[in-house]
N, C-alpha and C positions, 0 to 999 in steps of 0.2 A: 578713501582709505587714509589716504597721506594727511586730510586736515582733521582725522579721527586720533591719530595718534598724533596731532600737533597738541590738540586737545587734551589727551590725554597727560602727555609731558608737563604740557603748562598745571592740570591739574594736580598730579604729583608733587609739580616745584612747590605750588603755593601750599598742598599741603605739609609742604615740610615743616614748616612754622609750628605744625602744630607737633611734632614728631620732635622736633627739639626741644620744646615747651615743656616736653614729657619731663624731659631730663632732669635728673636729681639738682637740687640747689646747689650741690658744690659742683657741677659740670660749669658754672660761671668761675668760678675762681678756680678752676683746671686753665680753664682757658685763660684766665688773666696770665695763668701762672708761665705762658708760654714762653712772653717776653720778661728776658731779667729784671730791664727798667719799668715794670710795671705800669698801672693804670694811671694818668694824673692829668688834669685838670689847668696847670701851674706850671710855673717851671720848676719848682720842687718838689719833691717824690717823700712822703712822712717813711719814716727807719718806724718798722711796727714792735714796739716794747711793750705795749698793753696786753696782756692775755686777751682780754674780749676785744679788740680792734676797736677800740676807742679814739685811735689817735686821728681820725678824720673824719668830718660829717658825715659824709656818704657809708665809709668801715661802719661807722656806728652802727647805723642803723640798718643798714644789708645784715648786719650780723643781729640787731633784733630780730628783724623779720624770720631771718632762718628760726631763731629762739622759738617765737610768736607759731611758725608752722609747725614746730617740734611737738608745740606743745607743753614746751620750758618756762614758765613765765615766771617763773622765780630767778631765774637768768636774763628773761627779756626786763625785769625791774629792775636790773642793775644797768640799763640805760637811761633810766630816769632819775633826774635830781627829787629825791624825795626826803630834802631838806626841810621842807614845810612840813611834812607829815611827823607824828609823834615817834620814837624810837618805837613804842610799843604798836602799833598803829601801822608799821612800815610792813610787818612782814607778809598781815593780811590784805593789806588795800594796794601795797605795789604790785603782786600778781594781778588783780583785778584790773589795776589803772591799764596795766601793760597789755593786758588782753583787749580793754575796750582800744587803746591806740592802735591796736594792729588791725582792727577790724576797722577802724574807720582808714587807716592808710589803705587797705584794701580796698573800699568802696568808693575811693576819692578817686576817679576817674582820669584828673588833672594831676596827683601826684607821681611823679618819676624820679627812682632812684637818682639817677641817671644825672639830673639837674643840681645835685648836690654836691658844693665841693670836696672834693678830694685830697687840700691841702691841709698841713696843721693848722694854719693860718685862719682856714677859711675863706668864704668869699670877702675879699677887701674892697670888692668895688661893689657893692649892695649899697652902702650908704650908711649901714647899719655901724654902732659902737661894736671897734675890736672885739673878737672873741664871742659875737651872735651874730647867727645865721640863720634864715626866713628854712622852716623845718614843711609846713603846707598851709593852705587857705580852707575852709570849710566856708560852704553858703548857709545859714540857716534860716533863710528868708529875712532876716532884719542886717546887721551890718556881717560882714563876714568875720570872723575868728582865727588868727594868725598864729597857728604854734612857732615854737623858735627853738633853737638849740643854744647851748651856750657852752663855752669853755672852761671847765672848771679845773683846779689845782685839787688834784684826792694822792695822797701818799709821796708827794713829791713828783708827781706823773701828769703832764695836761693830757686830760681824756676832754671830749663830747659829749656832754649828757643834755636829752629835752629838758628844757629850762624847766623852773619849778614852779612859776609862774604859769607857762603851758601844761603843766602836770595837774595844775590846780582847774583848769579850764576843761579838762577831758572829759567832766562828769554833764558837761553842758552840752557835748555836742551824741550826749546817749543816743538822742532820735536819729542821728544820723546813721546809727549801727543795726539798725530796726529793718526786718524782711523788707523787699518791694514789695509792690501790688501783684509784681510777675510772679515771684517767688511766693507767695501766699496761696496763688490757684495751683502752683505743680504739684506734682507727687514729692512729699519728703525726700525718699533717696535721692531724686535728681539735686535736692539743695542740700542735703545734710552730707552727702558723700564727695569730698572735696578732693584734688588733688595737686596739690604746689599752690593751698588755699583756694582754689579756685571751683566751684561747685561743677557738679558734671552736665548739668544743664547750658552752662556756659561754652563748656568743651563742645559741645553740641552743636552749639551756636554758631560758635565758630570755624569748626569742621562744615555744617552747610551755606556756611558766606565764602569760605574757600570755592564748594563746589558752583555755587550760582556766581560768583565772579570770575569761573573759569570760562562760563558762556556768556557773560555782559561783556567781558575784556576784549570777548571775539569781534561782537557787533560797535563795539564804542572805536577798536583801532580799525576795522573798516569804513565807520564812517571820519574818520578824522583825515581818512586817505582819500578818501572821496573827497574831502573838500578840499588835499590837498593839487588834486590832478590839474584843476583845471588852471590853478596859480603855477603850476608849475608849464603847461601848458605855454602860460601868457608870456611869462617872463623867461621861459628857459626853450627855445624853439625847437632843440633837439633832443631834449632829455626823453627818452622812453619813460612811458607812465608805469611799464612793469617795474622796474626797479625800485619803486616804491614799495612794492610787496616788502623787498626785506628788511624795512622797518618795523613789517608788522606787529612780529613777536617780538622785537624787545617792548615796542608799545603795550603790547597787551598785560605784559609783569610791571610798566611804569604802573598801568592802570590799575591793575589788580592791588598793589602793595598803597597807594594814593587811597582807594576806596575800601581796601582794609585798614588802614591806617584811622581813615575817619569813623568806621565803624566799631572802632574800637570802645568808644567814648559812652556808647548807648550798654555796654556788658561789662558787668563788675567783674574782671579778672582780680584777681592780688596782684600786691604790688611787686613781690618776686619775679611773680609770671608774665606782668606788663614790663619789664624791665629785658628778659629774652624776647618778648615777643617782638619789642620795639629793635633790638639790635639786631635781630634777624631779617627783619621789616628796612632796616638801613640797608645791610648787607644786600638783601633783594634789590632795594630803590639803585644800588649803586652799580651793583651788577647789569641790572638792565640799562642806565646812566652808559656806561663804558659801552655793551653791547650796540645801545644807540649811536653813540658816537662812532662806533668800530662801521657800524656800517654808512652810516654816512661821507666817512673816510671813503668806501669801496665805492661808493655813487659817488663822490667826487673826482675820484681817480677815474674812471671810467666817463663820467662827462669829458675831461680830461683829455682823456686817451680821441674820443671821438673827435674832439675840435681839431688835433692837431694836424697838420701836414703827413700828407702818406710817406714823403722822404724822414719824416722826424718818427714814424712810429715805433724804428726800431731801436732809438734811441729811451723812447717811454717803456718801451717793454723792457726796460733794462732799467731803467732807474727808476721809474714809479712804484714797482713791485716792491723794492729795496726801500724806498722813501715810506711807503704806505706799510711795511712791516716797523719800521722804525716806529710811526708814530701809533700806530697800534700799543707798543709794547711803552710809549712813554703814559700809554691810557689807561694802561692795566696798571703801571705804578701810581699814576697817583689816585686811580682806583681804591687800591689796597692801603695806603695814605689815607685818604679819605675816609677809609672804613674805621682805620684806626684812631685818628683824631678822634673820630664820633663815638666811637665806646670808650673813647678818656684814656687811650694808648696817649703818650708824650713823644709825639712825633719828632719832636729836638731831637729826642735823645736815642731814636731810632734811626735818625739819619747820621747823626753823629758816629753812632755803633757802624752804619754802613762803610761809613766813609772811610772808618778805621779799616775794618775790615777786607775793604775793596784793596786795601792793600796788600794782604796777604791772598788773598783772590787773584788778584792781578799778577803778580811773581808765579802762583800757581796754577793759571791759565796763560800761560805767555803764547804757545801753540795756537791758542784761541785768539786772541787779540788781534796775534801777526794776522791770522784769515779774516779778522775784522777789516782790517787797516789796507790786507790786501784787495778785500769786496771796495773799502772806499775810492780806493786809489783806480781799480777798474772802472767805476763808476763816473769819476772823475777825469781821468785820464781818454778815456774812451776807445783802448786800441782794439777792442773788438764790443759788438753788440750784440745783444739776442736774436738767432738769425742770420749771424757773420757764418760765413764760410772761411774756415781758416786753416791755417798750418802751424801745432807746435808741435816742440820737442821731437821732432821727426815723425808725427801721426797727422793727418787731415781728421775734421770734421766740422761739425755745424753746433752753435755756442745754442745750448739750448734754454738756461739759468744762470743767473748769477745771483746768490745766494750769500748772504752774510760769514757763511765760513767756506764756502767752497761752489767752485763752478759745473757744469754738467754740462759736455758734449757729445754728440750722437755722431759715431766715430762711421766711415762708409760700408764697414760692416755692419750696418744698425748696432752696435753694441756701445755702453753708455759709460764713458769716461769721467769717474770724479774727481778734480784736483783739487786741493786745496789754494786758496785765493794767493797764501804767501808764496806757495810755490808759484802757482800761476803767472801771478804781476811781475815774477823776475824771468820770464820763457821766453823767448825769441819767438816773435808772433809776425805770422806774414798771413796777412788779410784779404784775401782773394776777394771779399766783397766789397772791398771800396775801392777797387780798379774800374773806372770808366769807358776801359776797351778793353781787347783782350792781342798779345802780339802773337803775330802770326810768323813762326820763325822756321819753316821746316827746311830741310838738306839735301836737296837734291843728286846723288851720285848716275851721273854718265858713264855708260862705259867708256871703256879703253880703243874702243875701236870706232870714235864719235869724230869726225872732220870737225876741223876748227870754225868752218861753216855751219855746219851744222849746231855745233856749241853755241856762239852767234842766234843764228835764225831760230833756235828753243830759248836762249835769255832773252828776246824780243817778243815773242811768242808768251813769254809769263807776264812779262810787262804788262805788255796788252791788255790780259787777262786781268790781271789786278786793279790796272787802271779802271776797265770796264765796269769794273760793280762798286757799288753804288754805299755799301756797306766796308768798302775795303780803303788805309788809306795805304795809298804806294806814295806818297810824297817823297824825294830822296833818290836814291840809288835803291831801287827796293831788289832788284835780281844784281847777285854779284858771284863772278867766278874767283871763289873765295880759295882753291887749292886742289893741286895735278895730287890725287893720292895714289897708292901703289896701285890700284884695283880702278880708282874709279876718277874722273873730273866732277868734282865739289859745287855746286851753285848752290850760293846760299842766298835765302829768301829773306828781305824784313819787312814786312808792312804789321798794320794793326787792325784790326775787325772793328770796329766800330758800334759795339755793344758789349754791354754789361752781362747781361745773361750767357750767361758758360754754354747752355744747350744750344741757343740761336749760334753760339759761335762753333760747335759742336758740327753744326750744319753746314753753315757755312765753306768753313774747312774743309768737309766732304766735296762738297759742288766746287770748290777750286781746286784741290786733287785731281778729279775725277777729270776738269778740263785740258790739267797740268796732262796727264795721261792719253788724253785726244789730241793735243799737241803734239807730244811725243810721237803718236805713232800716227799724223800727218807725214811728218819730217822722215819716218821712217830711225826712229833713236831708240837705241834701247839702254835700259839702265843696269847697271852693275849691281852683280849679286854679290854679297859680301860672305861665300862661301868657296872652299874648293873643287870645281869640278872634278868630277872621275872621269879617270882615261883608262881603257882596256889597253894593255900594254904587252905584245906579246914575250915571250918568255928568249927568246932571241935575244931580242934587242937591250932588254934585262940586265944580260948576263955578260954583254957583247959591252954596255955601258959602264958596267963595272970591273970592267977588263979581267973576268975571269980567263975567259977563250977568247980566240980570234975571229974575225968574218969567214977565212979561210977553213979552219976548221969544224965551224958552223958549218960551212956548204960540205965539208965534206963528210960530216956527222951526218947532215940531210941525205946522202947520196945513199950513205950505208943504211940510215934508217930505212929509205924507200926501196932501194933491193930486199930485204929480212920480210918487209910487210908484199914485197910480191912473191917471195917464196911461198910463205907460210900461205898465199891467198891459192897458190896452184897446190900445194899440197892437198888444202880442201877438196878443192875441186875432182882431184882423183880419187 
């Protein structure tokens, strides 16, 4: 079930290509239009003054093709120099020219927008004289045929226009505009009914290279892993072979977008629609790119984590997690980088804008930073780890995270403490788990009615004890009769347990008490209770202390009381 709808996921992603393809021809200049600093090629960006977007190769002619799909071609002929052509002679034959050039840009397999520069300038490192630039190549079985662009001065404005020279060439490459052999056996509709110029036969096409590269992708990144296990195997002695699984999928979208990519070349899309389909196809390649690398990161951490020393693991669960989110997120920037370069974003000027920016960012995330700075300083500093048992701010618990902006502890109420890192790195932290013993310090209170021997023969008697096991150290003065209190004689204890673990010491503790206790009541000693006994007090002596009455008049209260109570008793009686 679980690899039916991996299946299924990966099928959807890839067909998305085909779902944005859909999108009208200005959903590409929406999205140019995201970034201010626009698309470029250069490190200068053309100011667009021309009404038809003449003012660079590429404008130029994105903005034919739209014309050319329109339908416009009395509009797509105002991209051509048709300076050769007669005045008279212009109005009928530049529609025509312009219509045969968009078909053949369409059918030209190797033409991409994409390739063309984006400067006013032009490409200046082609080789070419100032102000021409290589426009596409046609094969027509003898030498190939090179149109060109050139830069022309019309109305005081330098626009773009295909040379006239390649204007005059267009009528040569007519066969190259002529059905295929495929498109001659379909049904009409499927070629005549086009959408973003691209016939729906193609749509087709493409839609079941999607679906059959959704099940080649599966069997091509399983066996790439197969032949990865046993190398890993050789040279890596501990590495589990499952861990390989989670390369799978992003292999399988490298694969898929690599073997779409190349299948492209065999189906006449247009050249609008080769132009999303290829930046979609980026975006895909880089995605899976970063995904790959992302998890590589997690098998390397995880290798990582295994090598190290069991005393050091609690130190990786604390900083690898934080290290490995880090560079995760520097993968994903230059991800997004990458993507932008490659559609002709000007990454200068996009980092420029950041760096600007990061400024006013940073004054208004200052809260956020401090918990950056306070994660690093935890990280670095080490005063507690993932796993620490500790004491701040006057609460116990156990450090379960430590997170770029804030820490998580599971407090002895199982309830889940979040601080923030800046508060945190400035708290008074006592570390219960990096004590190597544990002190063993209890108080003994004697009573009051204990012989000075007997005080004696019980501090010898804990000695003893302490001395005896094996886990305890008594080094020193460890029993001391440390103070005569009102209530009780004071012995106080000092040794150390000799382990780390709180519960072993837990136990311990117990079984020394317990002994302390059979000592005691060897010797015959009992210990002071730090409460007031009650005393039944009769009402005599009460009243006799508080110098109400006298003893004498007591006794003779009593006299008369006990005559009344023998009268009244013989009255009964008769």
């Amino acid at each position: 079930m679980v690899s039916i709808r991996k299946r299924t996921g990966l099928l959807i992603c890839i067909s998305c290509l085909m779902v944005v393809t859909a999108s009208p021809p200005t959903l590409a200049q929406s999205l140019s239009g995201l970034l201010s600093n626009g698309k470029s090629t250069t490190a200068t960006q053309p100011t667009a003054t021309d009404p038809l977007k003449r003012t660079t190769p590429r404008s130029a002619i994105y903005s034919f093709l739209e014309a050319c799909h329109a339908g416009n071609y009395a509009l797509a002929a105002q991209y051509l120099d048709l300076s050769s052509i007669s005045s008279r002679a212009r109005a009928a034959e530049g529609p025509e020219l312009a219509n045969e050039l968009g078909v053949l840009l369409d059918r030209n397999p190797r033409f991409e927008v994409a390739q063309l520069s984006n400067s006013q300038e032009g490409d200046t490192t082609d080789g070419f004289t100032q102000g021409v630039d290589n426009l596409a190549s046609f094969d027509t079985g003898h030498a190939p045929i090179v149109l060109q662009m050139q830069r022309v001065n019309q109305q005081g404005q330098q626009i773009w226009l295909v040379s006239s020279s390649s204007v005059g060439r267009i009528p040569e490459l007519s066969s190259l505009s002529e059905e295929s052999p495929i498109e001659k056996k379909l049904p009409a509709p499927l070629v005549n009914t086009r959408f973003i110029g691209t016939p729906v036969w193609v749509w087709i096409a493409l839609i079941l290279l999607a679906i059959v590269l959704s099940g080649i992708s599966e069997l091509l990144s399983r066996g790439f892993i197969a032949i990865l296990k046993p190398l890993t195997k050789r040279y890596a002695k501990s590495f589990h072979a499952q861990r390989l699984q989670a390369l799978k999928e992003p292999l399988r979208l490298l694969i898929s977008v690599i073997v779409f990519r190349a299948c492209m070349v065999l189906l006449p899309t247009s050249a609008l629609m080769r132009d999303y389909v290829l930046k979609l196809l980026i975006l895909l390649f880089v995605l899976g790119a970063a995904a790959l690398a992302m998890r590589i990161v997690d098998v390397v951490s995880d290798q990582v984590t295994s090598r190290l020393n069991p005393r050091e693991r609690a130190l990786s669960y604390s900083v690898l997690p934080l290290v490995v989110r880090f560079v995760k997120i520097i993968i994903f920037c230059i991800a997004i980088l990458w993507v932008l370069a490659a559609w002709g974003y000007n990454t200068n000027a996009i980092l420029a804008g950041i760096g600007v920016g990061g400024l006013a960012v940073a004054l208004a995330a200052q809260k956020t930073i401090e918990n950056l700075f306070g994660g690093v300083s935890l990280i670095v500093d080490r005063p507690v780890l993932v796993g620490d048992f500790c004491q701040f701010g006057g609460q116990v618990g156990t450090i379960e995270d430590i997170g770029l902006r804030s820490t998580r502890i599971r407090t002895l109420d199982r309830t889940v403490v979040t601080i923030p890192n800046s508060q945190f790195s400035t708290m008074t932290l006592e570390n219960f788990s990096k004590r190597e013993r544990v002190w063993f310090h209890p108080t003994l209170g004697l009573s009051r009615t204990t012989a000075p021997d007997q005080v004696r023969k019980m501090m010898d008697a804990i000695a003893r004890i302490l001395q005896q096991h094996s886990l305890v150290d008594a080094s020193g003065v460890p029993v001391r009769f440390a103070k005569i209190a009102d209530q009780s004689f004071n012995l106080e204890i000092f040794a150390y347990v000799l382990t780390a673990d709180f519960n072993e010491f837990l136990k311990i503790q117990t079984e020394l008490l317990l002994k302390f206790l059979e000592a005691a009541a060897e010797l015959d000693i009992s210990f002071a209770v730090p409460i007031t006994e009650a005393l039944t007090i009769p009402y005599e002596a009460n009243v006799i202390s508080r110098g109400f009455i006298s003893p004498t008049e007591v006794s003779q209260n009593g006299r008369d009381q006990t005559a009344a109570a023998e009268a009244a008793a013989a009255v009964q009686q008769s």
